[in-house]
Wavefront OBJ file of the C-alpha trace (Angstrom):
o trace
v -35.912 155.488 -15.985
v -36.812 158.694 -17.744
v -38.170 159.983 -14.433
v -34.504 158.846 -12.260
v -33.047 161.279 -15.574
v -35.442 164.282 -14.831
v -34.045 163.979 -11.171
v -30.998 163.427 -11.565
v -30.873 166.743 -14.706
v -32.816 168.613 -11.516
v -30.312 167.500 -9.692
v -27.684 168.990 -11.815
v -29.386 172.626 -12.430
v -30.219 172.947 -8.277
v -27.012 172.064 -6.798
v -24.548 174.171 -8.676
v -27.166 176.859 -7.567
v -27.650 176.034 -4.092
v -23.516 176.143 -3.567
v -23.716 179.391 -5.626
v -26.354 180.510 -2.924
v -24.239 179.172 -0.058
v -20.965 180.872 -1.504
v -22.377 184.059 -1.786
v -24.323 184.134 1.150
v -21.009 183.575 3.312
v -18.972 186.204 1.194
v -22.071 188.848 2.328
v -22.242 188.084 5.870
v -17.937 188.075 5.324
v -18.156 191.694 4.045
v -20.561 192.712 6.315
v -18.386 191.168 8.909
v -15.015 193.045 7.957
v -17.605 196.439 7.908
v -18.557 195.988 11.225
v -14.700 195.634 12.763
v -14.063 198.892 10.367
v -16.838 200.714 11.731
v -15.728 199.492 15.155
v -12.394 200.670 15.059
v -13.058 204.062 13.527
v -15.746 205.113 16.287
v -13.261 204.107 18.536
v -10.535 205.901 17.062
v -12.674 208.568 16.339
v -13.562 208.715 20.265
v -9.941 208.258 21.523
v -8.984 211.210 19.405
v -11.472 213.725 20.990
v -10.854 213.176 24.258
v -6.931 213.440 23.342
v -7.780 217.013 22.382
v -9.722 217.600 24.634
v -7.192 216.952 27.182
v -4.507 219.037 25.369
v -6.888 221.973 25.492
v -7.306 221.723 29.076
v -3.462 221.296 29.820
v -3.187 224.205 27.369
v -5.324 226.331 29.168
v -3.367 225.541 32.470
v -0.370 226.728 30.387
v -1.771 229.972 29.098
v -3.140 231.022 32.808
v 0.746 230.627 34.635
v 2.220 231.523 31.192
v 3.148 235.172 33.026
v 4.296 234.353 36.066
v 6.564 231.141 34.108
v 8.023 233.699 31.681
v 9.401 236.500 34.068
v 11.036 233.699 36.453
v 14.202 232.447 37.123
v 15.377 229.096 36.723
v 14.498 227.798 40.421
v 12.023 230.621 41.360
v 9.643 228.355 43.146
v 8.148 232.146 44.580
v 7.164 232.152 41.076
v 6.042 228.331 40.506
v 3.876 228.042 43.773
v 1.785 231.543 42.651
v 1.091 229.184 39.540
v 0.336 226.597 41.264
v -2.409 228.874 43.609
v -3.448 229.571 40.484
v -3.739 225.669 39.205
v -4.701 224.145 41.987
v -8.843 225.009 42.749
v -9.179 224.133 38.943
v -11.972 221.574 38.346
v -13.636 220.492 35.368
v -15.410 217.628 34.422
v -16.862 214.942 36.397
v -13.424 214.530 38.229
v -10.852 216.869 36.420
v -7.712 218.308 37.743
v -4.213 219.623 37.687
v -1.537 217.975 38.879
v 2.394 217.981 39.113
v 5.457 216.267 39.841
v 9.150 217.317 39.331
v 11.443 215.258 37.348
v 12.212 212.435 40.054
v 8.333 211.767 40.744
v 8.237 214.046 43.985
v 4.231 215.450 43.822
v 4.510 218.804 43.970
v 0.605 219.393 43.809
v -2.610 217.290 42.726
v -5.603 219.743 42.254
v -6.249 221.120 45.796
v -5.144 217.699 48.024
v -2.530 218.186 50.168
v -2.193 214.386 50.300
v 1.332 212.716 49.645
v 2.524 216.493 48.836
v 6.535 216.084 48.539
v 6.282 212.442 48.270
v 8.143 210.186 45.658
v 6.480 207.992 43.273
v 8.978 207.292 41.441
v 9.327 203.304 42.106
v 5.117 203.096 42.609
v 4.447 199.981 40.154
v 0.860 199.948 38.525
v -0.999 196.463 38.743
v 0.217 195.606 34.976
v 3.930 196.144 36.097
v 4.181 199.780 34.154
v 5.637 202.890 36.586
v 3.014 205.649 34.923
v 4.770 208.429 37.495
v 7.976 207.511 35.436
v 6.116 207.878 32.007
v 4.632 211.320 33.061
v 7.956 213.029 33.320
v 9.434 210.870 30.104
v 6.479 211.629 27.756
v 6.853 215.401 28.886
v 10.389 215.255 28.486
v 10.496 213.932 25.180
v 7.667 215.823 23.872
v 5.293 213.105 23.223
v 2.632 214.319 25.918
v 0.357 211.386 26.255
v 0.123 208.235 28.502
v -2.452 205.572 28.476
v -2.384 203.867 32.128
v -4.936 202.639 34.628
v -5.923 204.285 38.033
v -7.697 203.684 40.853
v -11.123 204.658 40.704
v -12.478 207.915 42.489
v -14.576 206.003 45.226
v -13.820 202.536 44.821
v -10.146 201.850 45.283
v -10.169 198.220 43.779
v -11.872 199.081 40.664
v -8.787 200.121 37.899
v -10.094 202.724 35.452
v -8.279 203.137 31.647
v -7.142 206.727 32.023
v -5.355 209.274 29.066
v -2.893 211.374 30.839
v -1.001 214.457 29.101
v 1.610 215.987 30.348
v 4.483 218.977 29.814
v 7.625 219.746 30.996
v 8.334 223.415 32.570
v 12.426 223.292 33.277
v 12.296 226.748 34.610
v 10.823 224.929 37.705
v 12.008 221.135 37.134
v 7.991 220.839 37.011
v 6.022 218.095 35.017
v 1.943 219.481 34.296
v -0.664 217.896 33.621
v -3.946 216.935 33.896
v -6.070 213.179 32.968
v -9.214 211.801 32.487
v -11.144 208.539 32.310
v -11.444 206.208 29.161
v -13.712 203.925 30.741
v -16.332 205.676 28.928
v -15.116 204.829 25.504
v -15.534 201.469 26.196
v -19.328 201.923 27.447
v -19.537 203.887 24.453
v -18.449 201.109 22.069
v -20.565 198.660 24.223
v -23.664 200.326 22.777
v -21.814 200.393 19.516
v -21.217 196.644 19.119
v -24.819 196.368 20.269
v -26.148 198.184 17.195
v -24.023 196.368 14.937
v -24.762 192.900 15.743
v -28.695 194.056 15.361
v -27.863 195.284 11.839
v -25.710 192.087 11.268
v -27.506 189.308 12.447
l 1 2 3 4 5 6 7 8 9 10 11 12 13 14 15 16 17 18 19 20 21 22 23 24 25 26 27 28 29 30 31 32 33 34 35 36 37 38 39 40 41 42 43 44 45 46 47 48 49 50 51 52 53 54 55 56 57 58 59 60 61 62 63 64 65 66 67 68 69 70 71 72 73 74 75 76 77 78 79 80 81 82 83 84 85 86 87 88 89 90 91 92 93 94 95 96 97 98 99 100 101 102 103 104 105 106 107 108 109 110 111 112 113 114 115 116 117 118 119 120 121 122 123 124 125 126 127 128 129 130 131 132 133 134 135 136 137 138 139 140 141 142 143 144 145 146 147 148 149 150 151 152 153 154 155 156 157 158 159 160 161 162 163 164 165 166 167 168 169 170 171 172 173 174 175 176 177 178 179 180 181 182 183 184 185 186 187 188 189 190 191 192 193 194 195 196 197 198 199 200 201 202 203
């Protein structure tokens, strides 16, 4: 009898610790949990935000070249416009960086130093997830919000769609939308590796 007592006393004093255990236990691994998805989305954030300005300062730099030849032209001087675009055109940087533009009905006017599909619409051309980004180009230029997240085919491999950041500006001088893109897919390579290192620290 006394001994089913001591158990039954142990009983008391380990269980109420062992739940205690157990309860604080899950609240860590919670925390640590809810740290991780922070720590996720800020790297991420953190990454989408660089290339953002790094994009602007390449657009900008576009800007500042034909700034000259923009400023003493007439409304319609496409003289004017395609000695900026001579100018735009041979631009590379990056793996796969260029210029490009398209007036305000989708018509390509230029894209980097391709004559392909010059003085073609793409207005009505429908991206595989139903979005027209041609469309979004001249309204986030229009409206002064600049960016557009879209996907793309990518350079080499037609069937593969690549996450892309365009940004874009509107020059009404020459009813011409500017800008330039580049890939995202790297972001998500980069946070690949990320969610790597955090389920190592984490588990």
């Amino acid at each position: 009898m006394k001994l089913t007592i001591k158990r039954k006393l142990l009983c008391l004093a380990i269980i109420p610790a062992l739940l205690f255990a157990l309860i604080i236990s899950g609240i860590a691994s919670w925390v640590l949990q809810r740290s991780a998805e922070q720590e996720m989305h800020e790297t991420r954030e953190s990454l989408v935000q660089r290339n953002r300005a790094v994009l602007k300062n390449y657009v900008d730099v576009a800007l500042t070249t034909i700034k000259p030849l923009h400023d003493a032209s007439a409304n319609g001087d496409k003289a004017a416009r395609d000695q900026a675009l001579a100018l735009l055109k041979p631009v590379k940087f990056g793996d796969d960086g260029y210029f490009f533009g398209y007036d305000s009905k989708g018509v390509r006017v230029f894209r980097g130093d391709s004559p392909a599909d010059i003085g073609k619409s793409f207005w009505d051309v429908k991206d595989p997830d139903g979005s027209y980004h041609y469309q979004t180009f001249v309204d986030v230029a229009k409206n002064g919000k600049h960016y557009i997240d879209y996907f793309a085919p990518k350079p080499g491999d037609e069937r593969v769609q690549v996450p892309k950041l365009g940004y874009t500006v509107y020059l009404e001088k020459w009813d011409l939308v500017l800008g330039s893109a580049i890939n995202m897919d790297d972001i998500n390579a980069a946070m690949e590796l990320e969610q790597a290192a955090v389920r190592e620290r984490t588990h």
